[in-house]
C-alpha positions, 0 to 999 in steps of 0.5 A: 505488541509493537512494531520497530524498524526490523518489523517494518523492514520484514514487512517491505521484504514481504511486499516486495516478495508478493509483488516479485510473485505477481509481478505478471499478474500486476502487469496484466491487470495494467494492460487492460486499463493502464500502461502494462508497466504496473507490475515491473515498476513496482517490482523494480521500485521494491527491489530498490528499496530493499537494496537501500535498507540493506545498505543504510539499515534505518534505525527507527520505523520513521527511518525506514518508511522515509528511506521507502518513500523516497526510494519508490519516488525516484524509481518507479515511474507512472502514478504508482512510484508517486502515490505508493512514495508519499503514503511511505512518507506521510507514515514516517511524519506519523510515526514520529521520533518513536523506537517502535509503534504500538497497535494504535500509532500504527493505524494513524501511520496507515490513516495517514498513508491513506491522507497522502494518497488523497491529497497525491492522487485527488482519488475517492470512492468508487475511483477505480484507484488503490484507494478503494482497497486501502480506505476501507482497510484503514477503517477496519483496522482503527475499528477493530482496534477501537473494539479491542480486539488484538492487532493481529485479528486488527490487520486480519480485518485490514486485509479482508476489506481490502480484499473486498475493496479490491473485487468492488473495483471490477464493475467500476468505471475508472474516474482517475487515471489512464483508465478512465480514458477507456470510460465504461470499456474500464467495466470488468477489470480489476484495478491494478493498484487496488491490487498491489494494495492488498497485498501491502496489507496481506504482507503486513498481516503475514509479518507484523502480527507478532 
């Protein structure tokens, strides 16, 4: 199994159909906690990319993932543009001059998505950020892998401890962000990038599994 510029450009269509879907969920989760735009952004930062790939067609997995980077950094503002840009472009460093990346390179693209993030957004565990939905499925993908188990059952696992990343934001307190203004009135939201995460590895486990 591998994935080459066309998966990873069906994987993008995905997401950006999901966030088109829950385009208002996205937003009503954001206006709990955050600036109510999470969902616009994100939907019209996707739409963007999708316009931009159509155009230039990237040949390799590194080229598309540039091309998202950078189109997410230019049009979607708040956090989310920023943090979900520099997880595309670390991806296209980790993917190197490769036509296509096997199981294993993909998740060191993801790990290094993860790296970005990091470094972007300062964010840990238990933040209340897309961290805590996107660190533990990191670490179940390269842990499935590791096991041998093939990649679809690998993103499967992905998307399940996200899942679970995701609802373990509810009870949090935000630590980062504009919802850690709130302090402990944070408590009993669900994160919105947390969110918008699971379903960027929902779309990779519906579209990359071969």
């Amino acid at each position: 199994m591998s994935v080459d510029a066309a998966a990873l450009t069906a994987w993008l269509t995905e997401f950006a159909r999901l966030v088109e879907t829950h385009r208002e969920l996205l937003t009503d989760l954001d206006s709990a906690i955050g600036d109510a735009d999470h969902g616009s952004n994100l939907d019209r930062g996707m739409k963007a990319v999708l316009a931009t790939l159509e155009k230039e067609q990237p040949a390799t997995p590194a080229a598309v993932l540039k091309r998202t980077g950078m189109t997410l950094i230019s049009t979607v503002g708040g956090a989310s543009g920023p943090l979900y840009g520099t997880a595309f472009l670390r991806m296209a460093t980790a993917a190197g001059d490769d036509e296509t990346l096997d199981p294993a390179t993909f998740g060191k693209a993801l790990r290094a998505a993860l790296e970005g993030v990091v470094a972007r957004g300062k964010a840990v565990a238990g933040d209340k950020t897309m961290y805590d939905a996107l660190a533990p499925a990191v670490d179940a993908l390269e842990g499935a892998l590791a096991d041998g188990q093939p990649f679809a059952e690998a993103l499967d696992a992905a998307v399940r401890a996200a899942e679970e990343g995701r609802e373990a934001t509810i009870p949090m307190v935000a630590r980062k962000g504009r919802a850690s203004y709130l302090g402990e009135r944070s408590a009993g939201h669900q994160d919105p990038g947390a969110t918008s995460m699971t379903f960027l590895l929902a779309a990779a486990a519906g579209t990359l599994r071969g």
